[in-house]
N, C-alpha and C positions, 0 to 999 in steps of 0.2 A: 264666281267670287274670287276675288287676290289669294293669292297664297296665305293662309292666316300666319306662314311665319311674318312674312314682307309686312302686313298690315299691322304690325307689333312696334317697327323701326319706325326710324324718324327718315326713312326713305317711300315708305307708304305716301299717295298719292289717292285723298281720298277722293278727287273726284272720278278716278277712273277705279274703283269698288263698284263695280258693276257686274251687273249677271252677263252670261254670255249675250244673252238674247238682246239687253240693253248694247253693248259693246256692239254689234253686228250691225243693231241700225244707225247706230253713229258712225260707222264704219261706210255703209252705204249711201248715206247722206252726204260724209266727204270725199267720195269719190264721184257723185254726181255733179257735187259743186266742182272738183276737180275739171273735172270732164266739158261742165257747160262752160268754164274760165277756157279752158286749150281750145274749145271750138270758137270761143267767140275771139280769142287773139288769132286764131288761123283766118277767121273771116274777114279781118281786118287789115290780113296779110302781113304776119307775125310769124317766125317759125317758130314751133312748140318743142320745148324740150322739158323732161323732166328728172330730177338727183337729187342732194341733199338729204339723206332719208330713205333712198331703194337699197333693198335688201330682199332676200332669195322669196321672204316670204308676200313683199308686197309688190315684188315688182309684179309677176302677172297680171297683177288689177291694174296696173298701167301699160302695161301691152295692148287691152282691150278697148284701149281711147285710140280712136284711129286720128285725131290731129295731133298726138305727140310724135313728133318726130325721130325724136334721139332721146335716148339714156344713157346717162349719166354715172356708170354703175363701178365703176375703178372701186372707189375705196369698199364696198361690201366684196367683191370680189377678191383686192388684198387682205382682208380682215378675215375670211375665210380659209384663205390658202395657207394661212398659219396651220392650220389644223390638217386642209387636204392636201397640202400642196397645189401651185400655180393653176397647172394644166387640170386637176381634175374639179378646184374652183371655176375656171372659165369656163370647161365642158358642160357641169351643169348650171350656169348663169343662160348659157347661149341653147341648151335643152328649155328652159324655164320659157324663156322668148320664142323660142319655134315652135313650142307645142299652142301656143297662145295666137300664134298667127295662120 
């Protein structure tokens, strides 16, 4: 379930009040469609890339689609280095991708 503070604001988002269990298979559902979209533009002879949206915790799940080519990942990577600095943002971006391949 949401945070029951968050679900008090006028920032709640009641469609995603969901249990974990629910949240996971939606979760898994858009990444299959993810997935069947990247293979069917590679088969068509399309290069696949994918951004807008990766960050340290979803990128893995796009590592695992072997027709995305490239990632997109600069601004999670500066958005973090606020916090870790550069170098040890990039280190674990580029840990996150080689443990997944």
């Amino acid at each position: 379930m949401l945070y029951s503070g968050l679900a008090n604001t006028h920032h709640s988002i009641k469609e995603l009040e969901l249990s974990r269990k629910e949240l996971s298979t939606l979760l898994d559902k858009s990444l299959c469609e993810i997935k069947d979209a990247a293979n069917h533009a590679k088969n068509i002879g399309l290069k696949v890339a994918a951004g807008h949206g990766l960050n340290y915790q979803n990128t893995p799940y796009m590592t695992e689609i072997e027709a995305i080519e490239e990632l997109n990942i600069g601004q999670s990577i500066i958005a973090r280095s606020v916090f870790s600095g550069l170098q040890k943002a990039i280190l674990d971006m580029k840990e996150l991708i080689a443990s997944k391949k």
